[in-house]
N, C-alpha and C positions, 0 to 999 in steps of 0.2 A: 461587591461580588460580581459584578458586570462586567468590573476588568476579568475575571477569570473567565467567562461563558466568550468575552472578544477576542481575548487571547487565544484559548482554544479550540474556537471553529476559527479563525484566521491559520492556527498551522495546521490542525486538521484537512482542511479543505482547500489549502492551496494543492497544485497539480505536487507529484511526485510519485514513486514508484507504484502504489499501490492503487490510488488513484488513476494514474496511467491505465495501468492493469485492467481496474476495473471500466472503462470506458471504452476500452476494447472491446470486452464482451458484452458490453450492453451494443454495441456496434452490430455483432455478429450473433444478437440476439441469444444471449444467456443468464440475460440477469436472474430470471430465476431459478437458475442450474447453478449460480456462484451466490448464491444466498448462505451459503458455509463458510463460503471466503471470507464473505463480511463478515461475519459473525467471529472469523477467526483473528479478524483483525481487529476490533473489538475487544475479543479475551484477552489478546495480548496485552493491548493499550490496559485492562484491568490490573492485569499482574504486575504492570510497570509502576500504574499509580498505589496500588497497596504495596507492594516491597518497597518503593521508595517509600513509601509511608512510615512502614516498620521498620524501616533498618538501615533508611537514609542516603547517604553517599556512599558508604561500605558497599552496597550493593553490585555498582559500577564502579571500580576505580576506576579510575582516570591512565591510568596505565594498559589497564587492559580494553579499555575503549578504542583505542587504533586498530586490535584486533578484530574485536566486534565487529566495526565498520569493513574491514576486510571480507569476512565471511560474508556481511551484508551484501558489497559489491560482486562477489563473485556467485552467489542466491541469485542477484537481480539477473545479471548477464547470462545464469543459467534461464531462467525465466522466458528471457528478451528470445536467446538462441528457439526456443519451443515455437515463440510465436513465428522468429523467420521461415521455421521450416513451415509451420501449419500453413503459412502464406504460397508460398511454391509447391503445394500441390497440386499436381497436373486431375483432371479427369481422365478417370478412369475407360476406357471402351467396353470393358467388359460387364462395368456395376453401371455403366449410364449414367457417375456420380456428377452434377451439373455444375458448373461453375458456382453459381451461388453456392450450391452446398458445399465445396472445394473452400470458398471462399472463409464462410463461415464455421471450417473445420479445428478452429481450434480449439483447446482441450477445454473443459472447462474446470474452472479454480476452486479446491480444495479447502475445506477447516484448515487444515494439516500446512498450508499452503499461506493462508492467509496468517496465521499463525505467527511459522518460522518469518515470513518476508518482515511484517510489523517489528517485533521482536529483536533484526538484525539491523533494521535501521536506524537510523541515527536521528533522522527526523521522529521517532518516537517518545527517544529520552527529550530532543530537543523540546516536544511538548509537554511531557510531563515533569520535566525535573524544576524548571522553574516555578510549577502552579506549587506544585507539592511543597519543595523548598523554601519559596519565597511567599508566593500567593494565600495558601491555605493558612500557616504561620498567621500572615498580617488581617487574614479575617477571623482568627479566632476558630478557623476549622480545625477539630480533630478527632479521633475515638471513633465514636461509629457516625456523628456525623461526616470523619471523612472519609468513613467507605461507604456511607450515600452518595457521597460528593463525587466519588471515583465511579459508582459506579450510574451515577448520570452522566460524567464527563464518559464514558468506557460505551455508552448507548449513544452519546451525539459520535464518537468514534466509526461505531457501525454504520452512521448516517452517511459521514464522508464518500467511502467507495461504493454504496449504494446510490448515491445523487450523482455522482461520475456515471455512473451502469446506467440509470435511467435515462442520462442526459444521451447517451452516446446511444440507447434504445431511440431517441428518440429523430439523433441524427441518420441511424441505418436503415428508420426506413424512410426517411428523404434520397435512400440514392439507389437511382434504378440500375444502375449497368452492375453485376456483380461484382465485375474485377474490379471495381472501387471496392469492394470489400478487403482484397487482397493488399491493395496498395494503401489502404488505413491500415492495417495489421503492422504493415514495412514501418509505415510509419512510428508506431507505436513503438516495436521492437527497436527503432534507431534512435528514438526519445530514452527507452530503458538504460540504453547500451551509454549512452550521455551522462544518464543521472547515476549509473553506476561506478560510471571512470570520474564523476562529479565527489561522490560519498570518498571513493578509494583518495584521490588528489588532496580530500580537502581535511579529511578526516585519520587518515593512516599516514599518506607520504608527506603529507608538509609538518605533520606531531614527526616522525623518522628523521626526515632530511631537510626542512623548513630551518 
């Protein structure tokens, strides 16, 4: 059962969209304004390991996976577009709004948000289809011990973009000049925009034209 808890914080917690995401706003100091996000990302990863559970491969064909991954890429790149803008906000003359606060203006992330993003990604099923299919199988999980099992693995899930947000809380306030705020944001948004034309490339165009 080890391989399973290794397995799953190794994809979990490697960098990727949502973890991105969430490192951002621990940046610009939101971790506890995106405590819904987590959470949404979380549900998702729940819904993913119980439907696979119950209804297996049928769930996702493999045909309509190319798709998926599309919507996913074009979610993230909407995403990524939110943070470019919230970075190129000039101060205001009139509200006196500061650079830091400029900096640190961007939206903060959503249930509803964390949700769809997880959900669309491909890195989600990549986590869960193997434990489910392969893993839980060969340890004898199933019934309702494997919706304890899911819904332990579905709370190490929330851990993920939480320990991104903290870490990234912890790198914002190591940096004094605000406008470093901005140009982590750029950054992040050019990371998204990477891993989005990354999912689209590898997951829809090369299954199409591969």
């Amino acid at each position: 059962m080890l391989e399973i808890w290794t397995y799953a914080f190794g994809i979990m917690y490697s960098p990727g969209p949502v973890n991105f995401l969430s490192l951002n706003g621990g940046v610009n100091g939101k971790t506890t304004q995106n405590v819904g996000f987590f959470a949404g990302v979380g549900v998702a990863m729940l819904l993913l390991f119980l439907g696979l559970s119950f209804l297996g491969n049928s769930l996702i064909s493999p045909d309509v996976l190319p798709y998926t991954s599309l919507l996913g890429s074009g979610y993230i790149l909407y995403l990524a577009s939110k943070l470019l803008r919230a970075s190129f906000q000039q101060a205001s003359p009139l509200t006196g709004t500061s650079d830091k606060q400029n900096a640190q203006a961007t939206d903060t992330l959503s249930f509803r948000q964390g949700l769809t993003v997880q959900l669309l990604n491909p890195k989600g099923l990549v986590a869960t289809l193997p434990i489910v299919t392969i893993q839980f199988p060969a340890a004898g999980i199933s019934g309702t011990t494997g919706v304890l099992w899911s819904i332990a693995l579905s709370i190490l899930a929330f851990g993920a973009p939480l320990s991104y947000s903290l870490m990234g809380g912890a790198l914002g306030r190591q940096i004094e000049n605000p406008r470093y705020f901005a140009y982590f944001t750029r950054t992040m948004a050019v990371l998204l925009i990477y891993v989005a034309l990354s999912i689209c490339i590898e997951h829809s165009l090369s299954v199409w034209f591969g």
